[in-house]
Structure formats: structure tokens, C-alpha cells
N, C-alpha and C positions, 0 to 999 in steps of 0.2 A: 654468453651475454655480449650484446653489442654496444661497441661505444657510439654513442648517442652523438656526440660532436663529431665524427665523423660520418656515419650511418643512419641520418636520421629521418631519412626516406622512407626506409625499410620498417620501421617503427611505428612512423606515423598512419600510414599507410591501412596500416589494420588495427586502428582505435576504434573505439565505439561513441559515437557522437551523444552519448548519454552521461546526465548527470553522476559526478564522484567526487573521489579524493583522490590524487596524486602524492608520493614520495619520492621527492630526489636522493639520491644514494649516491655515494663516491664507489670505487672499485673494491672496498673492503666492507663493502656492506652497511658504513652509517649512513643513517638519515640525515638529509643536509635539512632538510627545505618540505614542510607538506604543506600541501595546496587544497582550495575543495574546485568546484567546475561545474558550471551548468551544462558546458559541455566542454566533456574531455580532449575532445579532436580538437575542435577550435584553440582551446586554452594550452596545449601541449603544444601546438604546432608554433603556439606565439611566440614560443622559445625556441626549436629546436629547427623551424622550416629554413631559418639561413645560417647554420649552426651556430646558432646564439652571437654571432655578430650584428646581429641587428643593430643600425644606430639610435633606434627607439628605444632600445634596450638601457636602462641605468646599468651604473658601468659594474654597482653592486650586483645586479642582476646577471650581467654578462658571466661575473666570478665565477657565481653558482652555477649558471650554465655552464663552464669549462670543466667544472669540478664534477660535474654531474657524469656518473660513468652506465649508470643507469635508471630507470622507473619505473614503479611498481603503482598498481593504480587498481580502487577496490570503487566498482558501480555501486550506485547505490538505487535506492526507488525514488529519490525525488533530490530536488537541491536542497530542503530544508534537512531531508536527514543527512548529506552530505556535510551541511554545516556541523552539525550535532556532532558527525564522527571526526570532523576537521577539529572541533575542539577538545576532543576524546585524546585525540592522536598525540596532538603538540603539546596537551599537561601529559600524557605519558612519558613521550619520545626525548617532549627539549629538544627539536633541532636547534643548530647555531645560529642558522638566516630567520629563524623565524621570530618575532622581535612582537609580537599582537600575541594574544590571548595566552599570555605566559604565567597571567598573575591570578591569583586566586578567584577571577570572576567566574561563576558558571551560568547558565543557562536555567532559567527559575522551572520549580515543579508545583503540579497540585496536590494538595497535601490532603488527608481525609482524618484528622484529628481524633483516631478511633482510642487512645488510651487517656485521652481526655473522660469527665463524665458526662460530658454536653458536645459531642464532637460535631465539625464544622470543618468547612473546607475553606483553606486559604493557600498564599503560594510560598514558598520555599527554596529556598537557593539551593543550601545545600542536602545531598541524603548521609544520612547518620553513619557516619562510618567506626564507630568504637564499638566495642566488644562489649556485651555484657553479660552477666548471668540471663537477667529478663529481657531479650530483645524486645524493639519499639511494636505496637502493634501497628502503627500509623501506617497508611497504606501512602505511595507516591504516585504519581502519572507525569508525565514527560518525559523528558525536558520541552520546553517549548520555544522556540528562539525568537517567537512573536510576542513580545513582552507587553508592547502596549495593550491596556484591553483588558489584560488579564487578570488583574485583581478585579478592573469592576467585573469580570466575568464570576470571579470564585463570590463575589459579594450577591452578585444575581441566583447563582447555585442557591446560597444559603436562604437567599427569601424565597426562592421557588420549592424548594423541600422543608421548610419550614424551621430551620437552622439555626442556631444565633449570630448573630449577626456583628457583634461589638470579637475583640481579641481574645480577650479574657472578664470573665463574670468576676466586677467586684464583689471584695468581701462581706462587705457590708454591706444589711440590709436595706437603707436609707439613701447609699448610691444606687442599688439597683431600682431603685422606687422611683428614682431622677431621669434612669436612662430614657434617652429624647426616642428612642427605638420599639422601645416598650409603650409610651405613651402614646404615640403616634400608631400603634399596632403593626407596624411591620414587622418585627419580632417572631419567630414563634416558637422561642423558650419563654417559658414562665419563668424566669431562676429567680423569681423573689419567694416561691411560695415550694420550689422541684429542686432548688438547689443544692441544699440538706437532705438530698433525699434520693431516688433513682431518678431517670428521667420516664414518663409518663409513655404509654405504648404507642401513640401518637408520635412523638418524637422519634424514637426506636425505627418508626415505619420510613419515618423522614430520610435518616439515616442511611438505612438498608438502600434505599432507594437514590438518594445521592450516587452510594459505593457502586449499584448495579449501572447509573448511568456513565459515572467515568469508566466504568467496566469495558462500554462502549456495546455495541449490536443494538438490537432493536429501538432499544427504551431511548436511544437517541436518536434514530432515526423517527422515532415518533414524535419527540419532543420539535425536530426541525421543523415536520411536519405542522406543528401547529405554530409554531414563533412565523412561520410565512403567513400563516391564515389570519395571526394577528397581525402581521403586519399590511397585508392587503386591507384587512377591517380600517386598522388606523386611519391605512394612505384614501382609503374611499370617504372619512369621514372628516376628512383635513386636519386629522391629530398627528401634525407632522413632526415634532417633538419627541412622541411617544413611537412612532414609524421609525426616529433617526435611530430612539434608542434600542430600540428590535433589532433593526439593521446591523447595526455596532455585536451586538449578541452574535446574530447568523455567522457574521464574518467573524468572529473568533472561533463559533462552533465549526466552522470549517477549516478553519485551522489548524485546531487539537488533533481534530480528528481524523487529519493525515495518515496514513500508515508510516509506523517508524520500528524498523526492524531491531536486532537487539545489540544497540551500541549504548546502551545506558552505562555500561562498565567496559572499555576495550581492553581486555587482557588479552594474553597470546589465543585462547582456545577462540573467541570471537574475534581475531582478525584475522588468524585462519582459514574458520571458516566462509567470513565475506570472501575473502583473495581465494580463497576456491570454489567459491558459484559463481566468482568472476570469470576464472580458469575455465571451468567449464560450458560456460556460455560462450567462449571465445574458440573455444574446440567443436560445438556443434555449429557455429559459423563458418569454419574452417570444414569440416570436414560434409557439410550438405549444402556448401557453394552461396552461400545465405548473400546478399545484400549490405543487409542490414545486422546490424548487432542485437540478438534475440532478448532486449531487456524483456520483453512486455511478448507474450505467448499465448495464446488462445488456442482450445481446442475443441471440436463441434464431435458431437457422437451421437446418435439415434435407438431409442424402440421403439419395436410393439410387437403384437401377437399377432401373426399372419394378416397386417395390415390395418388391424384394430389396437383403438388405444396408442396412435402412434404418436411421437413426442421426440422433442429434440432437446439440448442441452447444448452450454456452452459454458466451459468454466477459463477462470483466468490468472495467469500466473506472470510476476510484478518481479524481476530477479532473483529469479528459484522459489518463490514463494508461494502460495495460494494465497488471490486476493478474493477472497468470499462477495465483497460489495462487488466487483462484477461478473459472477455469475448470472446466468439467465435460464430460464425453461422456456420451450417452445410447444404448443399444441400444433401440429401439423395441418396444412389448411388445404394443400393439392389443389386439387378441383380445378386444373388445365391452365393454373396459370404460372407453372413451371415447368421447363424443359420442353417435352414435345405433348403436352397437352394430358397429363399422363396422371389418373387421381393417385391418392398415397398407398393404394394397398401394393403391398409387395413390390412397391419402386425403390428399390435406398438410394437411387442415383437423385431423381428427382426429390427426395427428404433432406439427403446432403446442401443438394443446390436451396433448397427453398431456406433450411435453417441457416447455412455460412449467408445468402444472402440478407435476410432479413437481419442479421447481427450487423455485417457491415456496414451497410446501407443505413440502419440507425444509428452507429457511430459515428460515421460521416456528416449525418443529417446537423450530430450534434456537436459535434466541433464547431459550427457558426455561433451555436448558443454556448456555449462552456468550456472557455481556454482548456479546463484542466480535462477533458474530455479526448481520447486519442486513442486510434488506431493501434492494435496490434503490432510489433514488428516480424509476428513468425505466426503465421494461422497453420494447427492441424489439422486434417480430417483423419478419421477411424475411417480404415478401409485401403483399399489398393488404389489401380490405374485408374478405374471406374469413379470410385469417388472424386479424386484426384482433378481428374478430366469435370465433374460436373461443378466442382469446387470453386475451377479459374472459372468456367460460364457465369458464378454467381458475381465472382471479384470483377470482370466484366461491364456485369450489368451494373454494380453497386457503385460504378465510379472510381475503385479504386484501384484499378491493373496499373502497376508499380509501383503503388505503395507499401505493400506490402507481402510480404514471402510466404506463401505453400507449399506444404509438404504434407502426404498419408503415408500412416503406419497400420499395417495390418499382422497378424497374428498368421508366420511360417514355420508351421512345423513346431518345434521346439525352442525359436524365436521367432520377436519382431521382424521388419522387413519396413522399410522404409523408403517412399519413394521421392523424389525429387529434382527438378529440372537444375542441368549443370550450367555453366556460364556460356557454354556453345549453344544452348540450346533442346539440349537432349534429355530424355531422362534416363537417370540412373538410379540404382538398387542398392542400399549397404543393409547390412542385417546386425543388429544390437545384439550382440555380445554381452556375458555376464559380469567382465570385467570390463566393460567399458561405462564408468558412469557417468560420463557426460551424455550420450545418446540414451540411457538408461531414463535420462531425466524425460528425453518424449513419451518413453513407454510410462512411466510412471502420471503424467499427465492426461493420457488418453485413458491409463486406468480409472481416476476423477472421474472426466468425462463422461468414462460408462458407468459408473456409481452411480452418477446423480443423476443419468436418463433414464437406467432404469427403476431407482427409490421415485421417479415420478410416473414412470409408467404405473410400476404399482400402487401408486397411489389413486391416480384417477379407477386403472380396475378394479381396486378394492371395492372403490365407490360404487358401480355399478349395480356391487351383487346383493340381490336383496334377500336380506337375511330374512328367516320363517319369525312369524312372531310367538311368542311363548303363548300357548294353553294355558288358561291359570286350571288348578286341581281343585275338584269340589271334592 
């Protein structure tokens, strides 16, 4: 390990300019000081580029700088989960300089009130940590560190799946009979008439239906889908009011539904394993000459059958992870307006080019429209020199030659083979090994890749063939 106040060239030098958490450490291994970073280089370098003499520097700050003999530092997928595991870290750790979020505050959750007899979602500080014969059934989601918003959000859930809407159902029949909720019909518990009793299959469905949307996949992406179509309706009909309140909705449903990896509890086995898909990322940088720090991975693979049925894929992966929302399918379109004029049968060179290009090129397009929208930092192709070579024509065309890193992996023998331009210029060959699992990780990604090009291959051929129709028997 190097000391940092002397060495901090050397250190800085090969950070990844992506959102994390940093931990300052003395020589014996404690934690002085965790940090989170929108971006790690910048924020590291603030301290360390004039070995922590800076006169910008508080002199408190300096300390720590002196004391700091080294950093450990776990990427994450975005700054908000950075946050999340920044306050994970400092109620476990207790460093001494860290003097913010030491007190019992946490970060609120949504709560799915399933051991209730009328359950309803609301928010939640903390998650139940006591032991008991009958654990809770209550289901949680988060944490969320965008707190505004967020009740009226769990309140909008309840009137939209038909919920109750008040805390708790008084007991008394005569209060329930008053409630302004009830009267008003927003409501959609009866609990003057179901409360004594089960709740109605109506409600049940409610429910179900709630738990499957905080669940997250489809049923939310369908729902966004239509909170826009209402809110276009609104804004065309000057129900600007009701357009704010939409609005106010969208922007939290975008929110939530971040991806946040599994820092809900940091014990030793989860911040191991984050600090080792960091390790790893850091080693396939290192060892295929990369650019750029491989947060954010794509990898393009192709089928068909002798030039029919042919289809492209692209799947995505967010710090070792698989991000399912950007996966994409491609039907292949050829027809001379790729490469050297060359339709899709039996070209892979030109299928490679045509699917890497139409990927980037709409990522690109969409970065003007959607901050959170962004390029790759490490594109695969499945395939050799060939692919390789059609791959850069497409990065090229798409506007983005430097922005992003190319590399093909094809299938040698009894291993991978991977190709990739060095910092001179050249390309060079390493072959993955079964003990090496950081390069392991391309091969494992291109495996995706070809999964899901060809579950669509066969799907469109399925479709094609026409089944005989049944005889009926006299």
C-alpha cells in the first residue's frame, strides 16, 4: 500500500470518474473518514492533488488528510445509491471525522401494510429489526433519499389501487361514518360495513396489485405510461393544476425507481462483495488498456438461420450487474445501407455494424433529451478481428469515436480470446482463463447477449410456421 501523502499521483491517476463511496484509513486499517462522490477522481483529487496542503483545505480537513495512509473506494450505479451506502457505512463504521448522519436518522421506506386486515402503503423510517416467533409480514421498498414527495406519493398509490387511505380505521362505527374520505368517495375501503369482517375480493385485488407495482417491471412501466397521457390530456385542456399534480407523481415515479443495488443492510458479506466488482472492473481496465473505467458495459451479439430470421441484441450491464431496462432487440434491416452495400444474409460483419450502430446512435441522439440517458463506457461485440473492425465503422459513423471503448470476444478453442486496441495503437489478444474472474465477467456478458438473440430469434421463427389445423372426428 502506498502512502497517499507522499504518492498521490500514482493513485489518483487510475480512479474511475464514476459515482461512489470513499474510506479514509490510517496505516492500521481504521476508518477515519467515509465519503460518498458524484465523481470519485474529482472528489479524491481535492484532497490528495497537493498532498493535502492545500490552503483551501480546513485545517480539520488537512488532519485527516495527513492521517490518511490509505483509500478504499466501492463504485456504485448512481449517486443516490452512493448516498444510501454513504449512510450504511458511517452507522456501521463510526468514523471519528465523521460528525453528519451519526444519529438515529434513516432514510424513509415504503411500507406495504400486509399483516394489517385492510393493508395500505405508507412510509416508514425504520425496518423492524427484533426477533420474533411470528416475523412481520409487512413488505418494504427503499430506502429513498428523495423524501419530498413521498407520502403524497404512498397517498396517491392508495387512491389509485383502491386502499385506505386515513392511518388507522377507527373503532368505532360512528367515527367511520364521519370520515371526510369516505363521504367524499375517495376511499375504497368500506370499513363501516368490511371491517368486522374480511376485506371484500375487490380490495384483495387492490392489494395484490399495489405489492406487484412496487415489485417494479412492467406494471410500472405501464402505469408511467399513462400518468404522461394524462398529463398531456390535462396540459391540452388548461387543467394546469391537475397537469402540476401528475408532474409531481412522474418525478417521484422516477425516482423510486432507480436501480439500487443491495446496500439495504451493509454487513461484511455486502461490502465485500461491492469492493470486489469494484476490484474487478479496475483489473479489466487495467489489463485491456480501457480508457475509461468500465462502470456501464454493453454487449451486441447476432442470429439467424442461414441469413433468415436474422436479429440483433444488446444487453446492459450497470457495475457488474444486469440492467434489464436497457436491453434492446433488433430485427435486421441490411438492404445496402450498411458496410459495402451488402443485404443481411450471411454478412455477420455487416449485422454487427448495422446493430452496434443503431444502439449508439440512439443513445447519443438521446442524451439531448434525457440527462440520465448515457453512453456505454466499454462496448462488446461477439466475434473476432472482423467484427471488431466493423464495430469501430459503426462508432464512426454514430458520432461517437472516443467516447467510448471496443473490445470482441470470440470463442478459441477451449477458451475465450479477446480482442483489443493497446494505447500504441495495435491490437492485441489475451485469452480468459478459468481463474481469472474479472475477464470472466466479458465472457459471462456475451453469454446474455447470445441468450437473448437467440430466445428472439426463435421467437419470431416460431411464428412463421404454420401449424396444420385439427380434423374434427365424425
Amino acid at each position: 500500500m502506498k502512502d497517499l501523502s507522499r504518492h498521490p499521483a500514482d493513485f489518483l491517476k487510475n480512479l474511475p470518474s464514476s459515482p461512489g463511496v470513499y474510506m479514509m484509513k490510517d496505516s492500521s486499517g481504521k476508518v477515519l473518514y467515509v465519503g460518498k462522490a458524484a465523481n470519485l477522481k474529482k472528489r479524491l483529487a481535492f484532497y490528495f492533488s497537493s498532498g493535502g496542503n492545500s490552503p483551501r483545505l480546513p485545517g480539520r480537513t488537512r488532519a485527516l488528510v495527513a492521517r490518511t495512509f490509505y483509500v478504499d473506494y466501492i463504485v456504485s450505479v448512481s449517486e443516490r445509491e452512493a448516498l444510501i451506502l454513504e449512510d450504511r457505512l458511517i452507522k456501521k463504521l463510526r468514523p471519528f471525522y465523521n460528525i453528519l448522519l451519526r444519529d438515529d436518522k434513516t432514510y424513509p421506506y415504503l411500507k406495504l401494510s400486509l399483516s394489517e386486515k385492510f393493508p395500505s402503503v405508507s412510509v416508514a423510517r425504520l425496518l423492524p429489526r427484533y426477533k420474533s416467533a411470528k416475523p412481520s409480514r409487512d413488505l418494504y421498498f427503499g430506502p429513498y433519499p428523495e423524501t419530498p414527495g413521498l407520502r403524497g406519493f404512498a397517498f396517491w398509490l392508495n387512491k389509485s389501487f383502491g386502499l385506505k387511505l386515513c392511518r388507522k380505521i377507527p373503532d368505532k362505527v360512528e367515527e367511520r361514518k364521519r370520515c371526510l374520505y369516505r363521504q367524499t368517495g375517495e376511499c375504497g375501503c368500506d370499513c363501516v360495513f368490511y371491517y368486522d369482517k374480511n376485506p371484500d375480493d375487490k380490495y384483495k385485488l387492490g392489494v395484490r396489485s399495489a405489492k406487484k407495482f412496487l415489485t417494479g417491471g412492467k406494471a410500472l412501466e405501464r402505469l408511467e405510461r399513462r400518468l404522461i397521457a394524462a398529463l398531456e390530456e390535462h396540459s391540452g385542456k388548461l387543467e394546469f393544476e391537475k397537469a402540476a399534480a401528475i408532474r409531481d407523481i412522474l418525478y417521484t415515479l422516477k425516482k423510486i425507481s432507480c436501480p439500487i443495488r443491495g446496500v439495504r443492510e451493509v454487513d461484511e458479506k455486502v461490502y465485500t462483495a461491492l469492493s470486489d466488482t469494484t476490484e474487478k472492473l479496475k483489473t479489466i481496465q487495467s489489463e485491456l488498456s480501457l480508457k475509461r473505467f468500465p462502470m456501464v458495459i454493453e454487449c451486441a451479439d447476432i442470429s439467424n438461420t442461414a441469413g433468415e430470421y436474422a436479429v440483433g441484441s444488446v444487453v446492459r450491464v450497470v457495475a457488474g450487474e444486469p440492467d434489464k431496462s436497457g436491453y434492446r432487440r433488433f430485427r435486421i434491416k441490411g438492404g445496402g445501407i450498411f458496410s459495402a452495400g451488402e443485404t443481411p444474409r450471411q454478412n455477420d460483419f455487416a449485422m454487427i455494424e448495422e446493430v452496434v450502430y443503431r444502439r449508439l446512435s440512439r443513445l447519443y441522439k438521446g442524451m439531448e433529451k434525457d440527462s440520465d440517458c448515457r453512453l456505454p463506457d466499454l462496448f462488446v461485440v461477439d466475434g473476432g478481428l472482423g467484427q471488431l473492425s466493423a464495430a469501430d465503422k459503426a462508432v464512426e459513423r454514430a458520432g461517437v469515436k472516443g467516447k467510448v471503448d471496443m473490445i470482441a470476444i470470440s470463442k478459441g478453442g477451449d477458451r475465450d480470446e479477446i480482442y483489443f486496441t493497446d494505447n500504441d495503437g495495435g491490437i492485441k489478444r489475451v485469452s480468459v482463463s478459468d481463474g481469472d474472474s474479472a475477464l470472466l465477467i466479458i465472457s459471462h456478458i456475451r453469454d446474455e447477449a447470445h441468450r437473448f438473440a437467440v430466445s428472439y430469434h426463435k421467437k419470431l421463427r416460431d411464428k412463421s410456421f404454420v401449424r396444420p389445423t385439427q380434423t374434427s372426428r365424425n
